[in-house]
VOPADREN-242422 format. One line per 8 residues: number of its first residue (from 1); their letters; for each residue z, x, y of C-alpha. Coordinates in Angstrom, 3 decimals. Example, Ala and Ser with C-alpha at 12.3 -4.5 7.8 and 13.67 -1.06 7.14 Angstrom:
BEGIN
1) AS) 7.800 12.300 -4.500  7.140 13.670 -1.060
# end
This chain:
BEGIN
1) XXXXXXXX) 121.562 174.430 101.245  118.518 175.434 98.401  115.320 174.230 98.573  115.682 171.385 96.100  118.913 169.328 98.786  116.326 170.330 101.764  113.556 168.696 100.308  115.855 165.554 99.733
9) XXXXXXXX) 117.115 165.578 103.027  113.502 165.769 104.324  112.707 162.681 102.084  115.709 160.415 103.185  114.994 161.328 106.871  111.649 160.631 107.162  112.248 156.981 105.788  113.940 156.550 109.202
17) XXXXXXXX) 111.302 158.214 111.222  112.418 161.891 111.512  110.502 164.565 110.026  111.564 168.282 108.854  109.042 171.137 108.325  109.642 174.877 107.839  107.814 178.071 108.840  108.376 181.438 108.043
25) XXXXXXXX) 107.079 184.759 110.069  105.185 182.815 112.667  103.569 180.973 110.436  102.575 177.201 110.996  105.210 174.630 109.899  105.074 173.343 106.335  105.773 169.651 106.123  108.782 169.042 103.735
33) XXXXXXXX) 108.435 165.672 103.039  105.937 162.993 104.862  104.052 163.309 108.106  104.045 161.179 111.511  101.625 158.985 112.259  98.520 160.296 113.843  98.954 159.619 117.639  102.650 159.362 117.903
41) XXXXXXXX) 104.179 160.993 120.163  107.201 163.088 119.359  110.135 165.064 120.235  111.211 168.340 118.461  114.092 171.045 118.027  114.574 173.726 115.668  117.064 175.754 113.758  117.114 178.869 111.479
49) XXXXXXXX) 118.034 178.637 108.273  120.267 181.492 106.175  116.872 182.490 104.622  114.945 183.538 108.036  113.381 180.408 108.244  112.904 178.261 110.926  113.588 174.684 110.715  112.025 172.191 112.380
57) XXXXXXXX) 113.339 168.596 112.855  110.690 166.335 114.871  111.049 162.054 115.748  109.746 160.108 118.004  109.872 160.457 121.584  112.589 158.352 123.466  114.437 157.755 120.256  117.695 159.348 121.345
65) XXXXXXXX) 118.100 157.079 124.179  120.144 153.778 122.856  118.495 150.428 123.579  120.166 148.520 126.493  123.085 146.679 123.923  122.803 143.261 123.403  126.104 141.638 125.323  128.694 140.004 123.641
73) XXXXXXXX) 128.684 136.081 123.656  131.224 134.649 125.864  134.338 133.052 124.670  134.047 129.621 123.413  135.476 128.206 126.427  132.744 129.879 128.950  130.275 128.686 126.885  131.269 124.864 127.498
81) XXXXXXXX) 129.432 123.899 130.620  130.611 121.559 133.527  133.336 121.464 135.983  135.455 118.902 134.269  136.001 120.950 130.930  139.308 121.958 131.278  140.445 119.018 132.050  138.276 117.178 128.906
89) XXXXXXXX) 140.488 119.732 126.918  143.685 119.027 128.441  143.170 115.151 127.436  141.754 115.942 124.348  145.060 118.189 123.100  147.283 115.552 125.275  146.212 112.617 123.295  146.621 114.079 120.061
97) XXXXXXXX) 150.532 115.489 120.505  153.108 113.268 119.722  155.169 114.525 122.147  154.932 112.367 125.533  153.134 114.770 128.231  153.192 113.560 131.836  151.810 115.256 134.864  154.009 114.639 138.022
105) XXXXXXXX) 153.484 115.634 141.772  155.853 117.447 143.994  157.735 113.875 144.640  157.624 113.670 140.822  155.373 110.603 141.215  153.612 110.243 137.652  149.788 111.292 138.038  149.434 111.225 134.167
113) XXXXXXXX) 150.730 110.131 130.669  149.687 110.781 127.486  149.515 108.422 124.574  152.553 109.132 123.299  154.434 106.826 125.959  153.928 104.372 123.766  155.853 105.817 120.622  158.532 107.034 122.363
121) XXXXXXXX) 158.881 104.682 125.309  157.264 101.304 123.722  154.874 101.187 126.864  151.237 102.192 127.546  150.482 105.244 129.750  148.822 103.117 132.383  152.220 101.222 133.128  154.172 104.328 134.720
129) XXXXXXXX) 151.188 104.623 137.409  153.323 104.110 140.322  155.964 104.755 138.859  158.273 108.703 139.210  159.694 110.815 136.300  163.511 109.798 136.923  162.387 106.403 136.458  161.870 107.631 132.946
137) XXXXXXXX) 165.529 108.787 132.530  168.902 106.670 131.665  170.495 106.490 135.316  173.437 108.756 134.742  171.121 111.621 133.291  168.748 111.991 136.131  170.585 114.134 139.230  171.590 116.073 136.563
145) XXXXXXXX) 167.691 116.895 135.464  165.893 116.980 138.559  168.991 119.390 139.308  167.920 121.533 136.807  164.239 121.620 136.519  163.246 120.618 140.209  165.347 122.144 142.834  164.191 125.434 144.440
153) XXXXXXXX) 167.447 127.365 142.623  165.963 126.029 139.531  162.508 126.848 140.269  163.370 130.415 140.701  164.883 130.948 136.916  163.402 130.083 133.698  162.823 126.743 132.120  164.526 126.265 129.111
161) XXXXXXXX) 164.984 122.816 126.645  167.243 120.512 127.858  168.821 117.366 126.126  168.574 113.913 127.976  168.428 110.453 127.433  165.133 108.303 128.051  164.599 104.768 128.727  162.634 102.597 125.827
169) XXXXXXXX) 161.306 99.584 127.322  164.120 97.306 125.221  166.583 98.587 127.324  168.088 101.364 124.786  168.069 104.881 124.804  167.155 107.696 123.008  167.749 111.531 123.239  164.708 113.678 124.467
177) XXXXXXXX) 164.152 117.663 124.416  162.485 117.859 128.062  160.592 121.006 128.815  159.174 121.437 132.530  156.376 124.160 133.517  155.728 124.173 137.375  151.168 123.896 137.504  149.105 126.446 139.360
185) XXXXXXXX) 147.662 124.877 142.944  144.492 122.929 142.374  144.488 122.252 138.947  144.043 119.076 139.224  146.580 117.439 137.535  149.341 117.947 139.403  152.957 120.341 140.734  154.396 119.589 137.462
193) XXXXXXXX) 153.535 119.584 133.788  156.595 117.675 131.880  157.118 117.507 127.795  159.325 115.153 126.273  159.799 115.412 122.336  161.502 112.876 120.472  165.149 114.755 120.158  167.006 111.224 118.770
201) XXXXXXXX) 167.150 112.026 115.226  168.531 115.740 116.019  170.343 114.492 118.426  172.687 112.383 116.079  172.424 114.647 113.652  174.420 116.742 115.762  177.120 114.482 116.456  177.408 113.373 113.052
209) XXXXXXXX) 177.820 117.683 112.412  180.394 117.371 115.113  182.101 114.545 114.066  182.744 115.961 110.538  184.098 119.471 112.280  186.279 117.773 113.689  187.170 116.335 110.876  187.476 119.247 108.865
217) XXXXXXXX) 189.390 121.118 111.788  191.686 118.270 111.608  192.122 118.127 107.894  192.948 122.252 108.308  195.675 121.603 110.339  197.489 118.610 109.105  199.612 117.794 106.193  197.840 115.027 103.718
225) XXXXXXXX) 201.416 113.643 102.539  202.673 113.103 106.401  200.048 113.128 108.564  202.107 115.908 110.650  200.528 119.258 111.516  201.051 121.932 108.461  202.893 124.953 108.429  199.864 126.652 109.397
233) XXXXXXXX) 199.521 124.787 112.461  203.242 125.252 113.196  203.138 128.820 113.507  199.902 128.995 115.895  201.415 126.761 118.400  204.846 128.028 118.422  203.268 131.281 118.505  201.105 130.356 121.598
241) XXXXXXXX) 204.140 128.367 123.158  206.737 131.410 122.828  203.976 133.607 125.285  203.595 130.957 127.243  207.182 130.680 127.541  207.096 134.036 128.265  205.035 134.293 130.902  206.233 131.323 132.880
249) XXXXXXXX) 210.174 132.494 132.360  210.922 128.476 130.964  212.759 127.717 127.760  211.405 126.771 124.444  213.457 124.605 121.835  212.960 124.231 118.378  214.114 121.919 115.766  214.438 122.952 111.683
257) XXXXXXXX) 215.239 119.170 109.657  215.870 118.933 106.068  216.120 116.209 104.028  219.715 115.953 102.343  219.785 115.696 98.442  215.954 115.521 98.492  216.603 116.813 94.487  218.476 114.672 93.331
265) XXXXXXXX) 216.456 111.366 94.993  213.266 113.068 93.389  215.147 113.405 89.826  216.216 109.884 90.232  212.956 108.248 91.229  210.202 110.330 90.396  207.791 112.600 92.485  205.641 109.514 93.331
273) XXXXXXXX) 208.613 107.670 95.377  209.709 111.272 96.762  206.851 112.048 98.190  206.644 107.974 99.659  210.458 109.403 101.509  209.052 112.544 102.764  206.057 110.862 104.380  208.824 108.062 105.822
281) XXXXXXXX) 210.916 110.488 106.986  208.034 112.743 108.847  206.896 108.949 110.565  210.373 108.713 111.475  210.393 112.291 113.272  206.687 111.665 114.416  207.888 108.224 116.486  210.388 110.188 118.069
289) XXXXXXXX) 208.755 113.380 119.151  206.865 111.666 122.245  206.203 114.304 124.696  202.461 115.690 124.592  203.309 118.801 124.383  205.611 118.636 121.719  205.188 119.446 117.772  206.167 117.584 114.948
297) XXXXXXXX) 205.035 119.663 112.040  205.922 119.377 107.684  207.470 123.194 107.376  207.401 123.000 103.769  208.842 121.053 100.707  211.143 118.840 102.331  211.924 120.556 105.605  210.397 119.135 108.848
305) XXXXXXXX) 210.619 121.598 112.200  209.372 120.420 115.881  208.701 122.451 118.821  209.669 121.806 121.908  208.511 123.610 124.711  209.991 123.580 127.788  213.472 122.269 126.436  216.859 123.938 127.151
313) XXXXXXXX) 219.568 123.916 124.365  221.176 120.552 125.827  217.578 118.676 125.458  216.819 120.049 122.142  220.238 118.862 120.618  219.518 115.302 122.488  216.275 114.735 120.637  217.677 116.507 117.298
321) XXXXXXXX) 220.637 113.822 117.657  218.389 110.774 118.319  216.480 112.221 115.235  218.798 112.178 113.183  220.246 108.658 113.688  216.903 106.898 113.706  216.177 108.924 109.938  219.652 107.506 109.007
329) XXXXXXXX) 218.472 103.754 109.846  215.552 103.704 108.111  215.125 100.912 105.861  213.791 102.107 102.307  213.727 98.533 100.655  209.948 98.592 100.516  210.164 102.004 98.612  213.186 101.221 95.835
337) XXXXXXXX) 214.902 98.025 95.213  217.716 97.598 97.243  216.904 100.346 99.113  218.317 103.853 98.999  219.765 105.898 102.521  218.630 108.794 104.251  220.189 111.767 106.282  219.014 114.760 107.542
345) XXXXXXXX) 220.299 117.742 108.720  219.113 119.402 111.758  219.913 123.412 113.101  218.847 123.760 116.924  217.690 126.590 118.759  216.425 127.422 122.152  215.964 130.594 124.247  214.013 131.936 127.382
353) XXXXXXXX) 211.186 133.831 125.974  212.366 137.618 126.172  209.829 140.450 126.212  210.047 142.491 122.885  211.205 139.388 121.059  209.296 137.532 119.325  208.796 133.490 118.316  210.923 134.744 114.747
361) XXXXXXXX) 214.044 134.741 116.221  214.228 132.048 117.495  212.702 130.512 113.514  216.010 132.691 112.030  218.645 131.122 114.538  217.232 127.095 113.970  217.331 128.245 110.269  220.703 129.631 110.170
369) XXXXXXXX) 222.117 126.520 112.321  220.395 124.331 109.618  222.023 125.796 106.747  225.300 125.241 109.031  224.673 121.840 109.164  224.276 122.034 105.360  227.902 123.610 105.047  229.571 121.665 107.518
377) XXXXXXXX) 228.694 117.951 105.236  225.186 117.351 106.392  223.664 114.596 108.639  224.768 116.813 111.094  222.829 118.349 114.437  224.023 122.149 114.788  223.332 124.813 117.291  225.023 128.324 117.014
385) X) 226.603 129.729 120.057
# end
């Protein structure tokens, strides 16, 4: 450091009340910049500089030791006075939520009730004194939530949302999210703190969403001309009834049905009035499939298949027979004047479920009996053997 950055140091240091002086060779020490204040006392170390001289660096006495620091102010909360401030802040944030707070005892007796009661139940809070939490709740909803908030199993998990149905004072219902924290012992308020939001709206939201999957699920699976399950419905279940054929060792029967001279009817009357004898002829086979667990499905164009699970050769040829007759005594006045007849023709198949097989073969033998059918003069039922 020269002489010209000492002498600034010495000047900025002594404006907080530390002065530097030098001496040189025993000499006395040379102020560099101010002096203390006659009287004061100080304190005082020294250093040697690169030149030889001594460096002196004086203050006053007691100034390294840090005043006592001033503490910091307490939280908000500590600073607010009186026994009764929690609970002033509890009622303060109670009355302001619009979600319905109540504070219940071990017994779930109602000790408090915010407000909001009177949105969402069309009451005042001071008309459930006396009154319990399950009185709250429609009648078929509440074992089910004092099962899951209350009881000592549920006590030892986590609360979570649940979805339940409250009482309004008209009588109705409406859907709740209810939320339950178990209280701290003498808090003054009670064993349980319960929130109840308004969960109506969301609620039917939901089953309107669920509604219109359904819907859609439907729509994905049925055919819009018949109102039978589509091909791609078709090969899931007979897919999922050939392994379960499989695994239980019982037969599965299938039925392929094509409309005879569909063509030529189409050519004759337009696609308008064939499509009006496809979706006849698919009610037809739908009114005669009648077993739950049957399938009645559009295969494509005009060919119609059904599954039948469970259903030896001798059943499936039965219901392919009855079929058949009630397509061929269909009246189709409505749909032409005069009318015009129907037939189909049906090809039969049915096998025990075979490990290595597949549902395929038994597709290729109803196919190959249908085209049988087709050879033999149609409006026939065939099966090969």
């Amino acid at each position: 450091m020269n002489e010209t950055d000492l002498h600034a140091l010495a000047r900025l240091l002594s404006g907080f009340g530390v002065w530097l002086s030098a001496s040189e060779d025993g000499a006395a020490p040379q102020p560099l910049a101010g002096v203390p204040t006659a009287g004061t006392a100080l304190a005082s170390a020294s250093l040697v500089l690169s030149d030889g001289r001594q460096l002196h660096i004086a203050g006053p006495a007691g100034a390294a030791t840090p005043a006592p620091a001033t503490p910091p102010a307490p939280p908000l909360q500590e600073r607010r006075a009186g026994p009764d401030a929690a609970d002033m802040r509890f009622r303060l944030l109670a009355e302001h939520s619009i979600d319905l707070i109540v504070a219940v005892d071990a017994d779930l007796a109602i000790r408090y009730a915010s407000p909001a009661t009177a949105r969402l139940l069309g009451c005042e809070p001071a008309e459930l004194h006396g009154h319990t939490l399950a009185e709250l709740l429609a009648h078929e909803d509440r074992a089910a939530f004092i099962a899951r908030h209350f009881t000592r199993a549920a006590q030892r998990g986590q609360s979570v949302p649940d979805l339940f149905r409250a009482l309004h004072r008209d009588g109705s219902t409406r859907w709740v999210e209810a939320r339950v924290a178990r209280l701290p012992p003498g808090n003054g308020l009670g064993d349980y703190l319960v929130t109840l939001r308004d969960a109506d709206q969301r609620r039917r939201f939901e089953e309107t969403l669920d509604r219109a999957n359904t819907e859609l699920k439907t729509l994905a699976s049925t055919d819009a001309l018949t109102g039978l399950a589509n091909r791609r419905q078709f090969d899931a279940t007979l897919h999922k009834e050939w392994y379960r054929a499989l695994r239980d060792a019982t037969p599965l029967g299938l039925l392929m049905i094509d409309l005879d001279r569909f063509k030529a009817l189409n050519d004759r009357f337009g696609h308008q009035v064939g499509d009006a004898f496809l979706a006849r002829v698919g009610r037809v086979i739908r009114d005669n499939v009648r077993r739950a667990g049957d399938l009645a499905a559009r295969y494509g164009g005009e060919e119609f298949a059904v599954v039948l699970p469970g259903t030896a050769a001798a059943g499936a040829m039965e219901i392919g027979e009855h079929i058949r007759r009630a397509v061929a005594a269909t009246d189709t006045s409505d749909l032409v004047p005069g009318g015009h007849p129907l037939s189909v023709s049906i090809g039969v198949a049915a096998a025990v479920a075979l490990a290595g097989g597949g549902a395929a073969t038994l597709v290729h033998s109803a196919d190959s009996a249908l085209y049988q059918a087709k050879r033999n003069g149609r409006n026939r039922v065939e099966i090969l053997h």
